[in-house]
C-alpha positions in Angstrom: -23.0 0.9 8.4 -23.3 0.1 4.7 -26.1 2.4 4.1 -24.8 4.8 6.4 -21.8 5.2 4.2 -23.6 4.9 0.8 -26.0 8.0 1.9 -23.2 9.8 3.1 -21.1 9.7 -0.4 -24.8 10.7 -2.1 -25.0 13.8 -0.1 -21.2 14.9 -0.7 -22.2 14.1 -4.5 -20.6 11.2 -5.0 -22.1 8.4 -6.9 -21.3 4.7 -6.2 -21.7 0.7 -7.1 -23.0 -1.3 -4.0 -20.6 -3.9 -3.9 -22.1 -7.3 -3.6 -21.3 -9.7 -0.6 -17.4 -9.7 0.7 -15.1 -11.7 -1.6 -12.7 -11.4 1.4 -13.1 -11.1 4.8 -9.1 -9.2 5.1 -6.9 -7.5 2.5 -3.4 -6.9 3.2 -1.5 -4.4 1.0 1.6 -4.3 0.7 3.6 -1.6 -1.2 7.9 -2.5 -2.3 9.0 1.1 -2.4 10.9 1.1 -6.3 10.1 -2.5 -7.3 10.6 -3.0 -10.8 8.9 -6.1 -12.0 12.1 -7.4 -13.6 13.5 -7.7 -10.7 11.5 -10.3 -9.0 12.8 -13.0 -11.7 16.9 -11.2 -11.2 16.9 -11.1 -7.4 15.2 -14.8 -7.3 12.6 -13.6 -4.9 11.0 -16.6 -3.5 7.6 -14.8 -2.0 6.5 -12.8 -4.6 7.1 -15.7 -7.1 4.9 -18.3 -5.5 2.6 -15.2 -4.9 2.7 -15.0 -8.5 1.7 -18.7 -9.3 -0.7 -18.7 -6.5 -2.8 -15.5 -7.3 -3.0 -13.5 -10.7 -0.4 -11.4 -11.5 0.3 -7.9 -14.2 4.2 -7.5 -15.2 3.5 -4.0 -16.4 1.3 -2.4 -14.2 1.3 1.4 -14.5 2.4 4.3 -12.0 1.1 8.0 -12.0 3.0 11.3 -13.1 5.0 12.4 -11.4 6.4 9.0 -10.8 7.3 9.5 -6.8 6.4 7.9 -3.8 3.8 10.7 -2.6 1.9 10.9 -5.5 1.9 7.3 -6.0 0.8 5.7 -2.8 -1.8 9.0 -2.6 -3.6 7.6 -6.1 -2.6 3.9 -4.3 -5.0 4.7 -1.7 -7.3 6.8 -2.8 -7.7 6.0 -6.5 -7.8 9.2 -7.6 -5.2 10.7 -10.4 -2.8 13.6 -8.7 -4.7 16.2 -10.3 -7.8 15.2 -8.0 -6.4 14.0 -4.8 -3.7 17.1 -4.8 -0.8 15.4 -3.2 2.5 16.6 -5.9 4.7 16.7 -3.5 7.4 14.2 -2.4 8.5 14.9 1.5 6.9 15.2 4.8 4.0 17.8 5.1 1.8 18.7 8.0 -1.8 17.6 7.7 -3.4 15.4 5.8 -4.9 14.9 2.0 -8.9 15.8 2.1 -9.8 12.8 -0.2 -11.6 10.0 1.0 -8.8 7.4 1.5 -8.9 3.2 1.7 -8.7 4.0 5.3 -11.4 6.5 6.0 -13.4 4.2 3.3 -13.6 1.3 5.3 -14.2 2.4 8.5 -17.2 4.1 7.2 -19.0 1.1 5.8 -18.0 -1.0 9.9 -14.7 -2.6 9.3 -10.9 -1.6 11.1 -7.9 -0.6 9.0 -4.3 -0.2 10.3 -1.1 0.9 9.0 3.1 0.0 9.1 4.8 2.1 7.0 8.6 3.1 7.3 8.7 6.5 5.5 7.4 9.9 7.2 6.4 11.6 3.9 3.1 9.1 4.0 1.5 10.9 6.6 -0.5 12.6 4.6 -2.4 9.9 3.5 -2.8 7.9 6.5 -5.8 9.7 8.1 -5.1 9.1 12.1 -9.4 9.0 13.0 -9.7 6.2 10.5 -7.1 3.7 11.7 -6.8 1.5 14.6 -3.1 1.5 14.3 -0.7 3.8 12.6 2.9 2.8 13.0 5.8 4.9 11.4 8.8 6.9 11.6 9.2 10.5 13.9 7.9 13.0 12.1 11.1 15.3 11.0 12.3 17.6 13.8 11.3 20.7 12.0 7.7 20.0 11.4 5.1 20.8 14.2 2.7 18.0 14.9 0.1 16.9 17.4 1.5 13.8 16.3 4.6 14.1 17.6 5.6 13.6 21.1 8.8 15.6 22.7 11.5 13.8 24.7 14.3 14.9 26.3 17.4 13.1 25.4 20.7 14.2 26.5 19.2 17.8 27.1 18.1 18.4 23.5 14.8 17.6 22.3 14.1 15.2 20.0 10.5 13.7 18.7 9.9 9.8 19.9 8.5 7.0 17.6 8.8 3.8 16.4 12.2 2.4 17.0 12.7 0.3 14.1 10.9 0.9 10.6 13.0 -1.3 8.9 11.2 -4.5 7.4 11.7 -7.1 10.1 11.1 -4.2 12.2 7.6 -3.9 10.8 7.1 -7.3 10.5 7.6 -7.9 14.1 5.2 -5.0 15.2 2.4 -6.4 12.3 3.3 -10.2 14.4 2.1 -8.7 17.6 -0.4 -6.3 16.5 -2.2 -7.7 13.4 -3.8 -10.8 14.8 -5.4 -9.4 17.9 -7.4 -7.6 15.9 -7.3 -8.5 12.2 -8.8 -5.5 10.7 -10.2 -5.5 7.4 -7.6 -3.5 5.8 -3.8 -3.6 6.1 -1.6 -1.5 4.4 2.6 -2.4 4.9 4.9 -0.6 3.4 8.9 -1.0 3.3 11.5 1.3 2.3 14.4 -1.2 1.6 14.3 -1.2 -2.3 13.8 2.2 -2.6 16.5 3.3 -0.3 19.1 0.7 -2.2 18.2 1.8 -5.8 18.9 5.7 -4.7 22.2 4.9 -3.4 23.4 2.0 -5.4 21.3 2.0 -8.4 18.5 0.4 -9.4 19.2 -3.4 -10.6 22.7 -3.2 -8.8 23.7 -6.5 -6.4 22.8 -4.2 -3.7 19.4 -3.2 -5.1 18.8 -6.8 -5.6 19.7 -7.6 -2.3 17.2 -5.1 -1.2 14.1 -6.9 -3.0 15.2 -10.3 -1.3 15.1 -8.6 2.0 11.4 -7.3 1.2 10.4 -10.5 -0.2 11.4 -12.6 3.1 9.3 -9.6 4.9 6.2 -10.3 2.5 7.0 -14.2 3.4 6.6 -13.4 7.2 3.7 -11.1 6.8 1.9 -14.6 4.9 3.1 -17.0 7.9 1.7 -14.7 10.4 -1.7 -14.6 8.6 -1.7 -18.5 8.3 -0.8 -18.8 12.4 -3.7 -16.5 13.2 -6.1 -18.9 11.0 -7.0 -15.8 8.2 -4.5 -16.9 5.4 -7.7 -18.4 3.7 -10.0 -15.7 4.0 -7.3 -12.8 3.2 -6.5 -11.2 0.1 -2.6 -10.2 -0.4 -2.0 -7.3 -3.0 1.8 -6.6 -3.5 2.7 -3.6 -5.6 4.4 -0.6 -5.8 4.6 3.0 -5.9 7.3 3.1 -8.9 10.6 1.4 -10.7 13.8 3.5 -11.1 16.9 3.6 -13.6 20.3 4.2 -12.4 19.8 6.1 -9.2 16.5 7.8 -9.7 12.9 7.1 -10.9 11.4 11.0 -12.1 12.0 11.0 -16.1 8.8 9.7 -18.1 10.5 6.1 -19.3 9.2 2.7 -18.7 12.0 1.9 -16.3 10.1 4.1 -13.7 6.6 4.4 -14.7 6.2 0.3 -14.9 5.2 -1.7 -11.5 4.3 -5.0 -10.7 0.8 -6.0 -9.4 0.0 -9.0 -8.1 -3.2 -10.5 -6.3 -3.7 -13.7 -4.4 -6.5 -15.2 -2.3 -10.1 -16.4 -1.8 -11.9 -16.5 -5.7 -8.9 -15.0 -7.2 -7.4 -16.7 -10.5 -4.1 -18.5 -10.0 -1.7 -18.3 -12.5 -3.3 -16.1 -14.4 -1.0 -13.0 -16.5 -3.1 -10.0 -16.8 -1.1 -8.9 -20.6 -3.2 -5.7 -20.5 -2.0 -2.2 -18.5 -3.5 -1.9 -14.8 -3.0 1.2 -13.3 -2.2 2.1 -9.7 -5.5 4.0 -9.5 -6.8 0.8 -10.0 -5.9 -0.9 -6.4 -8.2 1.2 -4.5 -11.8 0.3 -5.9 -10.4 -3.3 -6.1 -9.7 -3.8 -2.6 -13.0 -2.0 -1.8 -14.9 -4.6 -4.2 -12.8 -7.7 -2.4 -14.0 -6.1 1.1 -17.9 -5.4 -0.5 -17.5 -2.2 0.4 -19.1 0.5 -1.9 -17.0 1.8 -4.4 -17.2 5.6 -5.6 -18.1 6.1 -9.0 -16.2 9.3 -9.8 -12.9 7.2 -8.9 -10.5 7.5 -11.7 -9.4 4.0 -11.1 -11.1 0.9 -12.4 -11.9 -2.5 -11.1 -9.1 -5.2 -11.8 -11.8 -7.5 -13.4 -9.4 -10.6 -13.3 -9.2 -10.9 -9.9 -13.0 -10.1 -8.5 -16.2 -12.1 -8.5 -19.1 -10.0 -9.8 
């Protein structure tokens, strides 16, 4: 499937590095909608600390411009700057992005990817044909979708889906679905600290609150991969999409453009502090080089060095 892939990036004109042989045999991503990195240490977030210690880990990771969550988690997962992969917008729109994604990626070169996210707007960059699994919100009512799936309730219509995006509410669908099949790629996303810095503020008690309720999802998302007997051979990146200041995240200020970034699992560093800048960008040809799958060339991400074995 390897080669299959590799000639079919040559003939759309796409360089790449063959990766070597898997460093991992799983990577779970997980994305904290609005984490700052300071506020791991001021909400006393248990996970994501022993994550820390236990993998290697980069305070002041770097988001894209325009620092919002479509842009973001497009260069995220497709590690490609927003000028390349297109997506400037920041709500639900029909269709999806036409760069090669994480997702469409891995299936190419053999291996199964899913997807839990809890926001609509991520549609777009969850490519339906290349997952096994994608679990979200309804699409909004005024949006058109094969997709979506009418119901009558009460004599109005109204579009079915998942009935609980909320953290534990992923968590419990990634418990049930996750281990019958352990793909190769997860991605998990939750909305909690994102929601909570919008309408209390960022670094607020409730904010703060927020990130402890994402960090005991992250802890349950680690127990369920040590029941299923792939804790071991799974890597766990935890980052985000951006930070926020007072009740927003868009002006160009360290507040919102600084993320956290942290990796743990098989032939990753522990305890190690990367002090220089990793970018977003940066998460996609990682995780292909963790999975040995080939990485693009003409990515505009780079390889976290620190964290794979070359």
């Amino acid at each position: 499937m390897k080669r299959v892939l590799l000639l079919g990036l040559i003939l759309l004109g796409w360089s790449v590095t063959v990766s070597g042989a898997p460093q991992a045999e799983h990577v779970v991503l997980i994305s904290l909608d609005g984490l700052r990195p300071d506020a791991i240490e001021e909400s006393g977030a248990v996970t994501l600390t022993i994550l820390i210690k236990d993998g290697t880990y980069c305070p002041k990771a770097k988001t894209v411009r325009p620092s919002l969550t479509v842009p973001a988690h497009a260069s995220m997962l497709t590690g490609l700057d927003v000028s390349r992969h297109g997506a400037n917008w920041n709500d639900y729109k029909p269709g999806e992005i036409s760069s090669p994604t994480l997702f469409s990626l891995v299936k190419k070169s053999g291996g199964g990817a899913m997807a839990f996210c809890s926001k609509p707007k991520l549609y777009p960059m969850l490519p339906k044909e290349s997952l096994e699994l994608r679990y979200l919100p309804p699409i909004p009512e005024n949006w058109d979708s094969a997709d979506s799936k009418l119901v009558r309730a009460g004599g109005r219509k109204s579009y079915a889906g998942p009935p609980d995006t909320t953290a534990p509410g992923i968590v419990k669908v990634f418990a049930d679905k996750w281990p019958k099949r352990k793909p190769a790629f997860a991605f998990v996303h939750f909305r909690e600290t994102d929601v909570a810095g919008h309408k209390h503020d960022w670094m607020s008690d409730e904010y703060l609150e927020a990130v402890r309720v994402c960090d005991r999802a992250v802890g349950s998302i680690l127990e369920i991969l040590e029941k299923s007997g792939a804790r071991s051979k799974t890597a766990v990146i935890v980052t985000s999409d951006h930070g926020g200041d007072g009740g927003h995240h868009l002006d160009d200020i360290p507040e919102n453009n600084t993320i956290p970034w942290i990796c743990a699992g098989p032939g990753v560093p522990k305890g190690l502090k990367i002090d220089r800048e990793v970018s977003i960008k940066d998460t996609t040809p990682t995780i292909l080089q963790l999975l040995g799958v080939p990485v693009p060339k003409k990515l505009d991400g780079k390889l976290v060095e620190e964290v794979v074995l070359r």
